[in-house]
PDB file with one MODEL, atoms N, CA, C and O in Angstrom:
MODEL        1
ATOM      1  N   UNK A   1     -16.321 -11.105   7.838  1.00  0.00           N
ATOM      2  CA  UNK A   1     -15.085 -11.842   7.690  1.00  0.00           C
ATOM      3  C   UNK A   1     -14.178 -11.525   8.875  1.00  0.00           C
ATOM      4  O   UNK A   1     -13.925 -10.379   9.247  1.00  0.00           O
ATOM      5  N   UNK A   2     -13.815 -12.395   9.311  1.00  0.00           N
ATOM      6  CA  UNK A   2     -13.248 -12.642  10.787  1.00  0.00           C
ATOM      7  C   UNK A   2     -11.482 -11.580  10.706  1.00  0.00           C
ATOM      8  O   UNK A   2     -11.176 -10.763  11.575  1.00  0.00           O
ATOM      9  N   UNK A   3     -10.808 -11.828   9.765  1.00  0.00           N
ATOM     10  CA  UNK A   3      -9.316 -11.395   9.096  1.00  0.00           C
ATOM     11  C   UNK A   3      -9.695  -9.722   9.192  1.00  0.00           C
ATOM     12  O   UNK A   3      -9.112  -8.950   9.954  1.00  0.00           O
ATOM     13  N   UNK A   4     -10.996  -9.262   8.085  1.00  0.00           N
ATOM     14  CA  UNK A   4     -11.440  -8.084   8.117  1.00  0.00           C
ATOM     15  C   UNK A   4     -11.310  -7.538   9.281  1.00  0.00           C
ATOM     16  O   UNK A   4     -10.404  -6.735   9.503  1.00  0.00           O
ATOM     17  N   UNK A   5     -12.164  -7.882  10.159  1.00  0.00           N
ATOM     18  CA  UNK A   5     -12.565  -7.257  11.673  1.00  0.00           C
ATOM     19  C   UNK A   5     -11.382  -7.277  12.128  1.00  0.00           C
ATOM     20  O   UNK A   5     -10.883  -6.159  12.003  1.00  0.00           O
ATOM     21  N   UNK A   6     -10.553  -8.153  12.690  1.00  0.00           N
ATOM     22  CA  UNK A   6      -9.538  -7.933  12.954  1.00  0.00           C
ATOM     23  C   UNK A   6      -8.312  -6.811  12.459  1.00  0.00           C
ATOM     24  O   UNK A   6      -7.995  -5.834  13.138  1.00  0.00           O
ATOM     25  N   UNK A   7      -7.843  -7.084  11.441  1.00  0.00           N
ATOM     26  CA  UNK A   7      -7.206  -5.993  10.387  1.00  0.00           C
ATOM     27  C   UNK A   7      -8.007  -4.434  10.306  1.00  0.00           C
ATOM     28  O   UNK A   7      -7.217  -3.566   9.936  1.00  0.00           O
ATOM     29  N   UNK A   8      -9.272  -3.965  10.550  1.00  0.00           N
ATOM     30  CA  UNK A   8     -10.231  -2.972  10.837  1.00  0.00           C
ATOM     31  C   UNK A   8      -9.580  -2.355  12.487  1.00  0.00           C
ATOM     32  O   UNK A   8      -9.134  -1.264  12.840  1.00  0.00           O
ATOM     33  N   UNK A   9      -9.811  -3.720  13.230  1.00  0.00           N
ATOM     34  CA  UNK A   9      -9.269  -3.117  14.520  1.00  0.00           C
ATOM     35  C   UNK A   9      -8.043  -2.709  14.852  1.00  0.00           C
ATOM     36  O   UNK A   9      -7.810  -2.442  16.031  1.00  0.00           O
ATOM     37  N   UNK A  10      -7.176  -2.605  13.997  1.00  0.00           N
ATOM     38  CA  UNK A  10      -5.822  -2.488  14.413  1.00  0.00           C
ATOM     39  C   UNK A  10      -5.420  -0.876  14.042  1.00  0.00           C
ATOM     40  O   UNK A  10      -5.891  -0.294  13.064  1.00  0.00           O
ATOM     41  N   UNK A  11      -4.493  -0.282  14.970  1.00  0.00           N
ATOM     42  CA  UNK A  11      -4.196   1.223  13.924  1.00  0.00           C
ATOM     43  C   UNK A  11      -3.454   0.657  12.483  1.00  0.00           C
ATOM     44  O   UNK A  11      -2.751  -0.307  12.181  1.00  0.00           O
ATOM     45  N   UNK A  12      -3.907   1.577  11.939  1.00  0.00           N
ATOM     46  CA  UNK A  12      -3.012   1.483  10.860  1.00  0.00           C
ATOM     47  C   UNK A  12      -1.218   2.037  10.588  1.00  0.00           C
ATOM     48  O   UNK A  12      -0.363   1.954   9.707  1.00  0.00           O
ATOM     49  N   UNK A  13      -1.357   2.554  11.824  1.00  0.00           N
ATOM     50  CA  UNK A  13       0.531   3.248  12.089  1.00  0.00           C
ATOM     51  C   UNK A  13       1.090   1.395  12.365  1.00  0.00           C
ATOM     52  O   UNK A  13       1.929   0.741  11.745  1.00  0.00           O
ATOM     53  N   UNK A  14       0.255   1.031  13.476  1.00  0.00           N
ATOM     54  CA  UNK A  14       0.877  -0.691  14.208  1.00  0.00           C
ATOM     55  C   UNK A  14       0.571  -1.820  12.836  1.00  0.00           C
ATOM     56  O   UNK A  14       1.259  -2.812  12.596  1.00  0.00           O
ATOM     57  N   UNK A  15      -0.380  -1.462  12.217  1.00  0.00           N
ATOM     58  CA  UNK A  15      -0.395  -2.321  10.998  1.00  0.00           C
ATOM     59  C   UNK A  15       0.507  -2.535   9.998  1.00  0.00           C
ATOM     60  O   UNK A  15       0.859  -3.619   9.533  1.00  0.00           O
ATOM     61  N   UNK A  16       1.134  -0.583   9.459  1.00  0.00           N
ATOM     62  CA  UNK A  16       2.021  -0.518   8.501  1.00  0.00           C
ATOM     63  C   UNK A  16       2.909  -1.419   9.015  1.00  0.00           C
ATOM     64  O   UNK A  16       3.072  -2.584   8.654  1.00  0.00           O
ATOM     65  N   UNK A  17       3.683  -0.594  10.196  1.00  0.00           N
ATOM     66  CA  UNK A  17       5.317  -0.759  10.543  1.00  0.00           C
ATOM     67  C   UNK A  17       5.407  -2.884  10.855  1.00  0.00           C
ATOM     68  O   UNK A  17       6.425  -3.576  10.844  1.00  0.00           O
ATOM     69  N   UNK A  18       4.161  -3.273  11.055  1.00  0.00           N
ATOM     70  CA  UNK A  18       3.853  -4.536  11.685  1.00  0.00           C
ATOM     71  C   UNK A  18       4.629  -5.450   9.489  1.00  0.00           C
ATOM     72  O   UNK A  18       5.429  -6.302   9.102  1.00  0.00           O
ATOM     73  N   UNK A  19       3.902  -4.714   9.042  1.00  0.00           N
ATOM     74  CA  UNK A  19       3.898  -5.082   7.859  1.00  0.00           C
ATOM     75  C   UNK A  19       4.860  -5.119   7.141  1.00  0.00           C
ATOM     76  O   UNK A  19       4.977  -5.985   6.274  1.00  0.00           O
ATOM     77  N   UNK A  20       5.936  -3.986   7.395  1.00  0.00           N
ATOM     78  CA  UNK A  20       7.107  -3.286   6.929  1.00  0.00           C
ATOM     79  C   UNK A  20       8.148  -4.144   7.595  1.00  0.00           C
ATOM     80  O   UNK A  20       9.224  -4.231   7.003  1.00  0.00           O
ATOM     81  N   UNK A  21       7.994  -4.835   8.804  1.00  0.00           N
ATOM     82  CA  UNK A  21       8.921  -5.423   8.959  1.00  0.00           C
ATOM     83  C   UNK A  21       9.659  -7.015   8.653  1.00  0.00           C
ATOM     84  O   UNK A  21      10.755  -7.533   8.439  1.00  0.00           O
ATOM     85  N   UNK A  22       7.782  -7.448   8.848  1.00  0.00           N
ATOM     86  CA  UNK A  22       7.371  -8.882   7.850  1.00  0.00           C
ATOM     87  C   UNK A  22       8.325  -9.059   6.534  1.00  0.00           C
ATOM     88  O   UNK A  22       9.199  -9.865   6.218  1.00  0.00           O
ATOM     89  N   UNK A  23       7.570  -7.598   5.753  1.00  0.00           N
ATOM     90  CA  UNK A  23       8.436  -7.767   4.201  1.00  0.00           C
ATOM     91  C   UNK A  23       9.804  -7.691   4.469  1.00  0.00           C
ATOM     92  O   UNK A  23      10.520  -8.359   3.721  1.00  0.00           O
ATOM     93  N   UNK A  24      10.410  -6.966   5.455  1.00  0.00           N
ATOM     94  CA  UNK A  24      11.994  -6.960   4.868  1.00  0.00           C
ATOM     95  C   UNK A  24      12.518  -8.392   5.643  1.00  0.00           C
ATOM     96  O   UNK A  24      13.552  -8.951   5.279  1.00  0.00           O
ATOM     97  N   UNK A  25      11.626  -8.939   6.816  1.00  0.00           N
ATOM     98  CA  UNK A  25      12.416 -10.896   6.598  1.00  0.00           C
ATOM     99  C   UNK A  25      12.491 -11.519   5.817  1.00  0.00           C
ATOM    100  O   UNK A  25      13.277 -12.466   5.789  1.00  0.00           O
ATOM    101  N   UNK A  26      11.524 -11.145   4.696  1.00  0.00           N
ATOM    102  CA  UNK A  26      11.284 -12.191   3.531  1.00  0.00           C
ATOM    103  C   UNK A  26      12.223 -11.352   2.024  1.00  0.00           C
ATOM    104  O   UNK A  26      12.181 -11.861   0.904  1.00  0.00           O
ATOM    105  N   UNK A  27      12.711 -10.531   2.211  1.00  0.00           N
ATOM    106  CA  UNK A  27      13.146  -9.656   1.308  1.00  0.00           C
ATOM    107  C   UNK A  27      14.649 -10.458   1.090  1.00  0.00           C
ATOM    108  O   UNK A  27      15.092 -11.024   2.089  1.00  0.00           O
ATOM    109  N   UNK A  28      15.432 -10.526  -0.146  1.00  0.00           N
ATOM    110  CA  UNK A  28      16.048 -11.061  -0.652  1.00  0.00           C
ATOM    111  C   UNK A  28      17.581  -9.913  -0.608  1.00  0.00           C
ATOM    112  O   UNK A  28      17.531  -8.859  -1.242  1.00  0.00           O
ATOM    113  N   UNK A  29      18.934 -10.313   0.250  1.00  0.00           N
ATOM    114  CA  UNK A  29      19.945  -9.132   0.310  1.00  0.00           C
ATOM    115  C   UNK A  29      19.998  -8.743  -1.252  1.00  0.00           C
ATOM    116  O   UNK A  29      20.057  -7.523  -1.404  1.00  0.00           O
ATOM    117  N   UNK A  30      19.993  -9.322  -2.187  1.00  0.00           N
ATOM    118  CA  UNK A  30      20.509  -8.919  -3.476  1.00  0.00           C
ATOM    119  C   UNK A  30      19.704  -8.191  -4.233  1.00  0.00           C
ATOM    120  O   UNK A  30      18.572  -8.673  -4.187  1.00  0.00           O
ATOM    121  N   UNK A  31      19.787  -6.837  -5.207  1.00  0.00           N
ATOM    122  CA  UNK A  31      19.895  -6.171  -5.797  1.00  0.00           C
ATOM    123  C   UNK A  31      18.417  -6.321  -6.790  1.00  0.00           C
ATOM    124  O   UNK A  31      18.595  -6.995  -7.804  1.00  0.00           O
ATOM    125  N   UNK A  32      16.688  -5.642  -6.555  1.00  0.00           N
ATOM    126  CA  UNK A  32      16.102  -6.299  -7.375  1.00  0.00           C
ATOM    127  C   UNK A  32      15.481  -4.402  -7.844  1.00  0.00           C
ATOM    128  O   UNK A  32      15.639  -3.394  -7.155  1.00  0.00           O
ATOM    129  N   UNK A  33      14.700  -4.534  -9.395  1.00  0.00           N
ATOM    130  CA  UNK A  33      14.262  -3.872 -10.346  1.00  0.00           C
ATOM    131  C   UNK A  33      12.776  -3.564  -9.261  1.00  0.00           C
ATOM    132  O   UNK A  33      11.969  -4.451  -8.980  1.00  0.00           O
ATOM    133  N   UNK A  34      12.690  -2.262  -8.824  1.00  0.00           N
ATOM    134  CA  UNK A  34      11.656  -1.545  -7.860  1.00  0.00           C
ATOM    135  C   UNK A  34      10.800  -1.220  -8.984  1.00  0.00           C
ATOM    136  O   UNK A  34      11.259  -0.444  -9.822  1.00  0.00           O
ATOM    137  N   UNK A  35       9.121  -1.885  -9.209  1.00  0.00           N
ATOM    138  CA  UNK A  35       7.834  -1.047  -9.976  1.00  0.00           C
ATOM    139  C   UNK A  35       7.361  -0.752  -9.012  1.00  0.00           C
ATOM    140  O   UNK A  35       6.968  -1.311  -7.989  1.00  0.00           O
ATOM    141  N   UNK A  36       7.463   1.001  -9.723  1.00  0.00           N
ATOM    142  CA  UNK A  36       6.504   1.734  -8.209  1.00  0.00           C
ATOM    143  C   UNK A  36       5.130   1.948  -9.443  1.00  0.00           C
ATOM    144  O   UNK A  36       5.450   2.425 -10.532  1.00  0.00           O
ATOM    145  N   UNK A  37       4.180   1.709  -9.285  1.00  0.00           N
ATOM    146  CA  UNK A  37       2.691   1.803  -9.632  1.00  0.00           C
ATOM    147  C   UNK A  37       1.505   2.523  -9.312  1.00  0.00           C
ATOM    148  O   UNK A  37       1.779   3.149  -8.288  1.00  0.00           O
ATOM    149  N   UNK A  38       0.398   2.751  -9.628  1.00  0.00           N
ATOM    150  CA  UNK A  38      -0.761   3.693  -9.011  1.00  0.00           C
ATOM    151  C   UNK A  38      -1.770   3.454  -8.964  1.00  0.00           C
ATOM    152  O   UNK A  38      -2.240   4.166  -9.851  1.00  0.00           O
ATOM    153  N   UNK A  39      -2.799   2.757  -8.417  1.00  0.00           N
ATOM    154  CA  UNK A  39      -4.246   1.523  -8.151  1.00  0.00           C
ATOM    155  C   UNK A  39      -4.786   2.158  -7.851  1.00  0.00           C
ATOM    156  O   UNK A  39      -4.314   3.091  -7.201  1.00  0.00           O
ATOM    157  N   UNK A  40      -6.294   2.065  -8.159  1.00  0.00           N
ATOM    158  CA  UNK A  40      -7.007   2.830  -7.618  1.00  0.00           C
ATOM    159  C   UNK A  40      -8.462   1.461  -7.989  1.00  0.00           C
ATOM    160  O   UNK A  40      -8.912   0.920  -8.999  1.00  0.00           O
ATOM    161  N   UNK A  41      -8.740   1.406  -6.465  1.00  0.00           N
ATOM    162  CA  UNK A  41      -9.761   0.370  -6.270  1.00  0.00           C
ATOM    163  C   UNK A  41     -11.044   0.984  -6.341  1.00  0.00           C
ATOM    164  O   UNK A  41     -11.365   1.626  -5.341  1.00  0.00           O
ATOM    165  N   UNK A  42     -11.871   0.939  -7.304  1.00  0.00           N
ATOM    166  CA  UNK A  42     -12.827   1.799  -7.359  1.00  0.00           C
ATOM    167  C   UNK A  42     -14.381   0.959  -6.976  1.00  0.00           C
ATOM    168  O   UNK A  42     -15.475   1.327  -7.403  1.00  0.00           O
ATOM    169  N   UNK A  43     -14.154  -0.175  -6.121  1.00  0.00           N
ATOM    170  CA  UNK A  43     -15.341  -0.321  -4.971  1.00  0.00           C
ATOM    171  C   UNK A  43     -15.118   0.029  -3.697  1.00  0.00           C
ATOM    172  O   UNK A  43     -15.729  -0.348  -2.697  1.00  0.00           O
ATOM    173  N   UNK A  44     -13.989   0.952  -3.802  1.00  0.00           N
ATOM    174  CA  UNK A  44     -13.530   1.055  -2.197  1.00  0.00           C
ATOM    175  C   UNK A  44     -13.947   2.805  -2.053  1.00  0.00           C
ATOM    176  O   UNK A  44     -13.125   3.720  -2.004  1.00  0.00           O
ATOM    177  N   UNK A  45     -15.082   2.906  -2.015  1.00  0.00           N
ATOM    178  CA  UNK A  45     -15.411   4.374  -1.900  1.00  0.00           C
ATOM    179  C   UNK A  45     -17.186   3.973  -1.766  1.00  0.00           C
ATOM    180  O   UNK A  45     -17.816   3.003  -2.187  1.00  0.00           O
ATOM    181  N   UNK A  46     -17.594   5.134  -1.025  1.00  0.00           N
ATOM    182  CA  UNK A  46     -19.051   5.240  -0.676  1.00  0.00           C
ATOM    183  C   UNK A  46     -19.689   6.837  -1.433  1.00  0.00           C
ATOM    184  O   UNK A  46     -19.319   7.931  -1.007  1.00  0.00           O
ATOM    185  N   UNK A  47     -20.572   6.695  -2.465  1.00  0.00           N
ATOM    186  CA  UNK A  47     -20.914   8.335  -2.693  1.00  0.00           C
ATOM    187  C   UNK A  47     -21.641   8.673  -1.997  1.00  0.00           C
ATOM    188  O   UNK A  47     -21.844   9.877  -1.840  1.00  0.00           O
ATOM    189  N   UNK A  48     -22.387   7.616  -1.236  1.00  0.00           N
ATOM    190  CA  UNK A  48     -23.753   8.178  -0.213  1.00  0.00           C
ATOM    191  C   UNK A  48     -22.983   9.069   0.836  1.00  0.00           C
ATOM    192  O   UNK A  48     -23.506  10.172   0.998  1.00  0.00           O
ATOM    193  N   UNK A  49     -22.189   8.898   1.358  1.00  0.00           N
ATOM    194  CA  UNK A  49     -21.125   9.547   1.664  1.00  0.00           C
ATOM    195  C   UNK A  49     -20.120  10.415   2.067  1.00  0.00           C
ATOM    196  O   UNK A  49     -19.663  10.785   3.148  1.00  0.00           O
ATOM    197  N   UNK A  50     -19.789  10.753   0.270  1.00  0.00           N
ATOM    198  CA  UNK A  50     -19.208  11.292   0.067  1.00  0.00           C
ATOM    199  C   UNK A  50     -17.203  10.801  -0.013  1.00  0.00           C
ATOM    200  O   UNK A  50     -16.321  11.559  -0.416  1.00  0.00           O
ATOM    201  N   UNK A  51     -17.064   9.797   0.346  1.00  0.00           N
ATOM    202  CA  UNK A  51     -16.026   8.961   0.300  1.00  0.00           C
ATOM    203  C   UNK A  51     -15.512   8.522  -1.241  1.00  0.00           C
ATOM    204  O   UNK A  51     -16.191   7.793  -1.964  1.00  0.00           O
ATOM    205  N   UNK A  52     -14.530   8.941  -1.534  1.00  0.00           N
ATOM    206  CA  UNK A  52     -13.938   8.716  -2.840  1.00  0.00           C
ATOM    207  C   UNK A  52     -13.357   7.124  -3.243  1.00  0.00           C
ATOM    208  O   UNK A  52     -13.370   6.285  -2.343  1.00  0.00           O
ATOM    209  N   UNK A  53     -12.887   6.766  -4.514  1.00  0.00           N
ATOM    210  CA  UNK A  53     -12.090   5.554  -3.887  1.00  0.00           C
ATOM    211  C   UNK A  53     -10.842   5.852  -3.671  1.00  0.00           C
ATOM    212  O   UNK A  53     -10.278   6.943  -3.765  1.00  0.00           O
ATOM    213  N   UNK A  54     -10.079   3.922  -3.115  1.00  0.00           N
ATOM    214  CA  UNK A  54      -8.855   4.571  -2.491  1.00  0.00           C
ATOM    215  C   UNK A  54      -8.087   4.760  -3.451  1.00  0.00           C
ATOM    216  O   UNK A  54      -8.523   4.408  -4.547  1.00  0.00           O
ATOM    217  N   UNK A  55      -6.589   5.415  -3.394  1.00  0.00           N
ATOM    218  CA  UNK A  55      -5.607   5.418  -4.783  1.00  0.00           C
ATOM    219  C   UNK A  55      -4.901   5.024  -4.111  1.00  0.00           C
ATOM    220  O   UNK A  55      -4.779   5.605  -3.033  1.00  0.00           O
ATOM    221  N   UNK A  56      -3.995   3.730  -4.419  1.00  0.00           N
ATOM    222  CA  UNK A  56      -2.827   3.448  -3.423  1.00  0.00           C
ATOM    223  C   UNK A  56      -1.589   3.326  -4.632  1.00  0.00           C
ATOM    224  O   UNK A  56      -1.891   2.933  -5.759  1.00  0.00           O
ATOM    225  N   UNK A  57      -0.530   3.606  -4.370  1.00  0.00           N
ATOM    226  CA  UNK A  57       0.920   3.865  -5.225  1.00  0.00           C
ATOM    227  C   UNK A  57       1.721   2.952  -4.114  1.00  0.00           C
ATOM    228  O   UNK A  57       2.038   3.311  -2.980  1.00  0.00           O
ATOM    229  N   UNK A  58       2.017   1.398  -4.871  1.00  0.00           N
ATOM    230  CA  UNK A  58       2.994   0.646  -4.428  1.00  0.00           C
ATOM    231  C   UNK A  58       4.062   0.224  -5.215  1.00  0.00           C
ATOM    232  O   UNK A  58       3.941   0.133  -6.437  1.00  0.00           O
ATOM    233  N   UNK A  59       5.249  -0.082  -4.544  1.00  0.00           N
ATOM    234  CA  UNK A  59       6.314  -0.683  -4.644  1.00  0.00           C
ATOM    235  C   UNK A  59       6.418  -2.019  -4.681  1.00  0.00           C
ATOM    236  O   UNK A  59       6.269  -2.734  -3.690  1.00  0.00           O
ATOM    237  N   UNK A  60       6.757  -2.548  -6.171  1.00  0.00           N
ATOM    238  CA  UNK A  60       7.149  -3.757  -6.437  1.00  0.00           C
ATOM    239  C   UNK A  60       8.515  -4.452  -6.635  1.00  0.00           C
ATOM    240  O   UNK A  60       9.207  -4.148  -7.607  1.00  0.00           O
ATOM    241  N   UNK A  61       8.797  -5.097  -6.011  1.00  0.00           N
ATOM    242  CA  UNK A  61       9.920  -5.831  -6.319  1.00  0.00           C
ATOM    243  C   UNK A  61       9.536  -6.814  -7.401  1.00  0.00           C
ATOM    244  O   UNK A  61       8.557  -7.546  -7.256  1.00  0.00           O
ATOM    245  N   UNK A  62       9.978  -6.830  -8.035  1.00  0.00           N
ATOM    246  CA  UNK A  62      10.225  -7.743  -9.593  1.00  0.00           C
ATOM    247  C   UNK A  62      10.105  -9.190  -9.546  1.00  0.00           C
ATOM    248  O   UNK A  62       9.190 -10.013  -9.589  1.00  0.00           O
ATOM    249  N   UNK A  63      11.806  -9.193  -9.404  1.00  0.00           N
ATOM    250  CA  UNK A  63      12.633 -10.986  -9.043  1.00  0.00           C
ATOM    251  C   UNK A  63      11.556 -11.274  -8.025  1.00  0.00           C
ATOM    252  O   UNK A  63      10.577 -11.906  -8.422  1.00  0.00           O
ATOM    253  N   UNK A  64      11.613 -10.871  -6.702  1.00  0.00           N
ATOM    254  CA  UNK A  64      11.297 -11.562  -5.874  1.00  0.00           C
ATOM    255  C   UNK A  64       9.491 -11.495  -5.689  1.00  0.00           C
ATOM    256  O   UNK A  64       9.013 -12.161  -4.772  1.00  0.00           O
ATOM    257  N   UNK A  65       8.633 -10.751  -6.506  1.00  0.00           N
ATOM    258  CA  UNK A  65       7.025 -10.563  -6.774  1.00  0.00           C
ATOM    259  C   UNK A  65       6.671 -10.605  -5.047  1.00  0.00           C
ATOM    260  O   UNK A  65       6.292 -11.479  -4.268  1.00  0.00           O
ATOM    261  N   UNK A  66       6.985  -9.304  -4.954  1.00  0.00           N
ATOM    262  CA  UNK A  66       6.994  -8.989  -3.259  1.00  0.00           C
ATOM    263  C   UNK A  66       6.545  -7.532  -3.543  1.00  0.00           C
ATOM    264  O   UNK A  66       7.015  -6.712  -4.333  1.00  0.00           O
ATOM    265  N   UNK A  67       5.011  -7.394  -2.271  1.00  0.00           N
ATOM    266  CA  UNK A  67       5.143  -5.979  -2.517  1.00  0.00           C
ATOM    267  C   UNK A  67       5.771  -5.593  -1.782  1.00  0.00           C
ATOM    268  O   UNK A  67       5.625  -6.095  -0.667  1.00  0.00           O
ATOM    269  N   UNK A  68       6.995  -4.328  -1.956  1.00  0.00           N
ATOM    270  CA  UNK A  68       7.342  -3.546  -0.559  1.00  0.00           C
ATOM    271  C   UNK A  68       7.062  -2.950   0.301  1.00  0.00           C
ATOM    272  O   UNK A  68       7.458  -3.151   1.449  1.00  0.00           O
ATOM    273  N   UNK A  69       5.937  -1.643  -0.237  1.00  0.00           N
ATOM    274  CA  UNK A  69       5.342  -1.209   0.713  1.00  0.00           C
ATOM    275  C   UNK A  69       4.410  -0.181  -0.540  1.00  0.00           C
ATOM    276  O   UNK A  69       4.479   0.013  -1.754  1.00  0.00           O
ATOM    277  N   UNK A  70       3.650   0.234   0.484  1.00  0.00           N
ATOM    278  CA  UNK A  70       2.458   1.159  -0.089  1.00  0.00           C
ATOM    279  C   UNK A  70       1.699   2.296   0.113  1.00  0.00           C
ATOM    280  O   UNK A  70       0.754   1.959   0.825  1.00  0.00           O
ATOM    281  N   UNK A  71       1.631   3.518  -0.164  1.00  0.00           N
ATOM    282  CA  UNK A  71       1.886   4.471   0.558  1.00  0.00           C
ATOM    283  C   UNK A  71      -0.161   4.734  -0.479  1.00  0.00           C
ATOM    284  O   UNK A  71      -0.438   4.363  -1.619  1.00  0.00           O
ATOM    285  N   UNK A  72      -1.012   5.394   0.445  1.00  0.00           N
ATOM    286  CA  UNK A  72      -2.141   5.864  -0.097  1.00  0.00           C
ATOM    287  C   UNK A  72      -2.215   7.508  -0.414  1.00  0.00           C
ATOM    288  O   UNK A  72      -1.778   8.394   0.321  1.00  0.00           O
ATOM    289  N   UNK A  73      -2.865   7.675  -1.669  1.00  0.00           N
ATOM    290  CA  UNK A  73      -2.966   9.261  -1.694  1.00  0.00           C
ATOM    291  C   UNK A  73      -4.285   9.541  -1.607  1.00  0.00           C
ATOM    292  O   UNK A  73      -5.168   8.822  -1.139  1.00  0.00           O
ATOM    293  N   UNK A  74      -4.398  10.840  -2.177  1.00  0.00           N
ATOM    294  CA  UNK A  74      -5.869  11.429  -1.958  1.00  0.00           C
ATOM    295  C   UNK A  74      -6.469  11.365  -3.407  1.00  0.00           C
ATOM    296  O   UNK A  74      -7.694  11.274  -3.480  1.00  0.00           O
ATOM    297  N   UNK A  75      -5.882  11.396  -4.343  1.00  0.00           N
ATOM    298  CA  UNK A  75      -6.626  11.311  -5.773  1.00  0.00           C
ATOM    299  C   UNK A  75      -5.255  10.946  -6.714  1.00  0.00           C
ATOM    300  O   UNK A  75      -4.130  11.446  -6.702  1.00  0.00           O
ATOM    301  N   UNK A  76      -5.690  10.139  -7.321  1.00  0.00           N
ATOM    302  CA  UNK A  76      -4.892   9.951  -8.533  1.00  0.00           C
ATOM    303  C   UNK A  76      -3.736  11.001  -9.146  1.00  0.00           C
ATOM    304  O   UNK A  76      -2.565  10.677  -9.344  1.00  0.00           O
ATOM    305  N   UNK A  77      -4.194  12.066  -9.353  1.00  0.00           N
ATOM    306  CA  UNK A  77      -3.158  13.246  -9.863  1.00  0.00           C
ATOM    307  C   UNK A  77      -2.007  13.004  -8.754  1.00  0.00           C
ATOM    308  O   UNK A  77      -0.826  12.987  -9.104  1.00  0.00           O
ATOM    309  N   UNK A  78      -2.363  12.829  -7.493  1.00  0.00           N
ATOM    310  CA  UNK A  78      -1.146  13.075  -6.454  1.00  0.00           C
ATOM    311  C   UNK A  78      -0.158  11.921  -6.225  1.00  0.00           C
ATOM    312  O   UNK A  78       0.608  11.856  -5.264  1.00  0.00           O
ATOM    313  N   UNK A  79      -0.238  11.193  -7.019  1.00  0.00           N
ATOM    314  CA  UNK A  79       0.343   9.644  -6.776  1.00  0.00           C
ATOM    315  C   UNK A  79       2.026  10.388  -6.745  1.00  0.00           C
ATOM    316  O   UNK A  79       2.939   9.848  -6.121  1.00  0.00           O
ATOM    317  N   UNK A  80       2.230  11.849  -7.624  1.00  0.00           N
ATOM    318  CA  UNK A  80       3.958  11.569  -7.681  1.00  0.00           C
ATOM    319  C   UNK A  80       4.623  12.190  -6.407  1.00  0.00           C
ATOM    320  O   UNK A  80       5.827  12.065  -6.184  1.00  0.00           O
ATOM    321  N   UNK A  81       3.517  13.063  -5.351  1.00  0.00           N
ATOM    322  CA  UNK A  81       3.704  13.511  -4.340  1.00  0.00           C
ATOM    323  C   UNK A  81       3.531  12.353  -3.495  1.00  0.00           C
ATOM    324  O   UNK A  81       3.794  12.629  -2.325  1.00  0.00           O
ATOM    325  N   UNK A  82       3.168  11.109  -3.682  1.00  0.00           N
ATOM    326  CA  UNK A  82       3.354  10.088  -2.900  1.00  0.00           C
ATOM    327  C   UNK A  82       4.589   9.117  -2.971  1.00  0.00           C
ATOM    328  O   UNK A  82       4.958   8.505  -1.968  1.00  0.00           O
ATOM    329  N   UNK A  83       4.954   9.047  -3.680  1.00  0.00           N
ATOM    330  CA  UNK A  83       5.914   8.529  -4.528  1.00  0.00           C
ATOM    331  C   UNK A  83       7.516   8.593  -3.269  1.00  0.00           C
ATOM    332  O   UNK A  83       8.057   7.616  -2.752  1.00  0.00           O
ATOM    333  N   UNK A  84       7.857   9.900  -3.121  1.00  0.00           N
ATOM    334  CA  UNK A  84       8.737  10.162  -2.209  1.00  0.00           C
ATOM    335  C   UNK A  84       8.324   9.797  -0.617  1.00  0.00           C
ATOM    336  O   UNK A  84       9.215   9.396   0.132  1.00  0.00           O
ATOM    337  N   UNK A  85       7.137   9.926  -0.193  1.00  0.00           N
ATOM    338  CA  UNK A  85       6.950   9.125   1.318  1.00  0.00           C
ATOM    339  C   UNK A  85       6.994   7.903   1.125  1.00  0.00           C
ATOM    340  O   UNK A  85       7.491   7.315   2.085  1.00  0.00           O
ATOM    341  N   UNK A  86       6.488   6.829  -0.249  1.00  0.00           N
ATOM    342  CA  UNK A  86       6.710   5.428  -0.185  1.00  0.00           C
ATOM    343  C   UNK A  86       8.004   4.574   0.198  1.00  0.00           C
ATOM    344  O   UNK A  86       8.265   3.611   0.918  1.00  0.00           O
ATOM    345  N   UNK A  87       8.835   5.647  -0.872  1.00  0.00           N
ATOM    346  CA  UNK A  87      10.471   5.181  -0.756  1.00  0.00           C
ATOM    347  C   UNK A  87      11.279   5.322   0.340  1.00  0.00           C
ATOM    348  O   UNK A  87      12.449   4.943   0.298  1.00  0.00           O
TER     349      UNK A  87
ENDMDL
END
C-alpha cells in the first residue's frame, strides 16, 4: 500500500508534530469534553519476534469526534504514565 510506504518512511518525530499541527487547524476555539482512552491493537505485534502489540492511549475530543493526539506505551499497565506526556 502506497500511503503505508510512505507514512513507514517518514520519522515519526516529523510525522507526530506534522500531525499535531493539522489537528489544531481543524480544532474548534470553543470549550470541548477530552476522552483520554487505552487501545491496544493486537495484530500489531510479531511473536516470531518477539514484538508485543502496540498500546496506544488517545485523546478524544467529543463535540468535535477529532482525535487530538496519541501518545504510545509499552504495555497496557503503563497507559497512566502515558497519560501526562499525551496532554
Amino acid at each position: 500500500d502506497t500511503l503505508n510506504d510512505v507514512i513507514n518512511a517518514l520519522p515519526a518525530q516529523t510525522f507526530s508534530d506534522c500531525f499535531i499541527n493539522w489537528v489544531d487547524g481543524m480544532r474548534e476555539d470553543d470549550p470541548d469534553i477530552v476522552a483520554i482512552d487505552g487501545k491496544t491493537s493486537r495484530r500489531a505485534h510479531n511473536r516470531s519476534r518477539g514484538q508485543n502489540p502496540l498500546h496506544l492511549v488517545s485523546a478524544w475530543a467529543a463535540r468535535q469526534r477529532l482525535v487530538l493526539g496519541q501518545q504510545a506505551c509499552a504495555e497496557k499497565s503503563n497507559e497512566i504514565t502515558a497519560i501526562p506526556e499525551l496532554l
